[in-house]
C-alpha positions in Angstrom: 0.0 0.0 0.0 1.5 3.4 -1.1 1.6 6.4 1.8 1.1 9.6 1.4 3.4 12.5 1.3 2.3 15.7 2.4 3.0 18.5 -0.1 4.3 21.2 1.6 2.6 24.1 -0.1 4.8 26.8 -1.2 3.2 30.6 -1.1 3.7 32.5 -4.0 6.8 35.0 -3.8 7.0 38.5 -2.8 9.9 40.9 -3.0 11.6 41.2 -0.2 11.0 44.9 1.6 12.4 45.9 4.6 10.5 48.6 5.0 7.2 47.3 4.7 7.3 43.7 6.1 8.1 43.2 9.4 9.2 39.4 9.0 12.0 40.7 6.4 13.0 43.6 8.8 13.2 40.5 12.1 15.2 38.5 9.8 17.9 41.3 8.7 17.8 41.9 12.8 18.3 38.6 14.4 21.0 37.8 11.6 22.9 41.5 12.7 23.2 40.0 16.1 24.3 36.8 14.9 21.6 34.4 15.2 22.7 31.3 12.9 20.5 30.8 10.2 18.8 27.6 11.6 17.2 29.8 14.4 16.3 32.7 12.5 14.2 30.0 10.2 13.1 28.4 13.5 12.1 31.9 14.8 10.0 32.8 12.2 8.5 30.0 9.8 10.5 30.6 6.9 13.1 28.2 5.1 16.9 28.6 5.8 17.2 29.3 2.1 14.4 32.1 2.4 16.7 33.8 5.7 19.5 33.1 3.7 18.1 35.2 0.7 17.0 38.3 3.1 20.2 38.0 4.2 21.8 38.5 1.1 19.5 41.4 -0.3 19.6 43.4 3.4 23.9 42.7 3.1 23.8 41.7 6.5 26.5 38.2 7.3 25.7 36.1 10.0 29.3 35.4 10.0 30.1 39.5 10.9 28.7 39.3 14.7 30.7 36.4 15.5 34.1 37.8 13.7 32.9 41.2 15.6 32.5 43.5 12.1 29.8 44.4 12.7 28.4 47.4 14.8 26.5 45.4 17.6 29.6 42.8 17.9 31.7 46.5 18.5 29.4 47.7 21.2 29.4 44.6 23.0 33.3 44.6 22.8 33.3 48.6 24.3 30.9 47.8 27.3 33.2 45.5 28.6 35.9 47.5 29.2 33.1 50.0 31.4 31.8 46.7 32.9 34.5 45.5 34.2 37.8 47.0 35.7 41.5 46.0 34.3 41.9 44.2 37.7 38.8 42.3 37.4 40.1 41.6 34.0 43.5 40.4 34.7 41.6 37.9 37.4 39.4 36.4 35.0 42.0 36.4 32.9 43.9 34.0 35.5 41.2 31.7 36.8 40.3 30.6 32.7 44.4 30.1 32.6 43.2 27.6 35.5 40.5 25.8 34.5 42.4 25.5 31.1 45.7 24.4 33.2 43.4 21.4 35.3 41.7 20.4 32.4 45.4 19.4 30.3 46.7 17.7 33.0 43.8 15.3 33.4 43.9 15.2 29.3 47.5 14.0 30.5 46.8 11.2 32.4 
């Protein structure tokens, strides 16, 4: 007995305006703060290939938040220095050196 496939139906295209449709506008957004491409399709119903295509035509790379290029990735990067001191720094700095010290020698072993 054969089964059934659904169809997925596909809506008919629409250009893509960031200006007058909200959905376009979220997509260009999330991806500026670096949301992976997965999540932004997750987020809001669309295809990875369709967030992928808004991405292209708004110029915005996923890839620029995480290599901080882009503006958000830059203010991130600032307000630390006013969050935390250079002596807070230096001990975070110290306890990562550590945790990444412990973790070798066990590697070691």
């Amino acid at each position: 007995m054969a089964t059934k496939t659904k169809v997925k139906k596909v809506a008919d295209p629409t250009p893509v305006s960031f200006i007058h449709n909200d959905l376009d506008f979220k997509v260009a957004t999330l991806a500026n703060f670096g949301w992976a491409l997965q999540a932004i399709a997750d987020k809001t119903g669309l295809t990875k290939s369709q967030v992928s295509y808004r991405c292209r035509q708004s110029g915005v790379s996923v890839k620029a938040y995480r290599n901080g290029r882009n503006e958000h990735a830059i203010r991130i990067v600032e307000a630390q220095k006013v969050l935390f001191s250079a002596k807070e720094i230096k001990e975070m700095r110290e306890k990562m050196e550590e945790a990444r010290a412990a973790i070798l020698q066990k590697l070691r072993k």
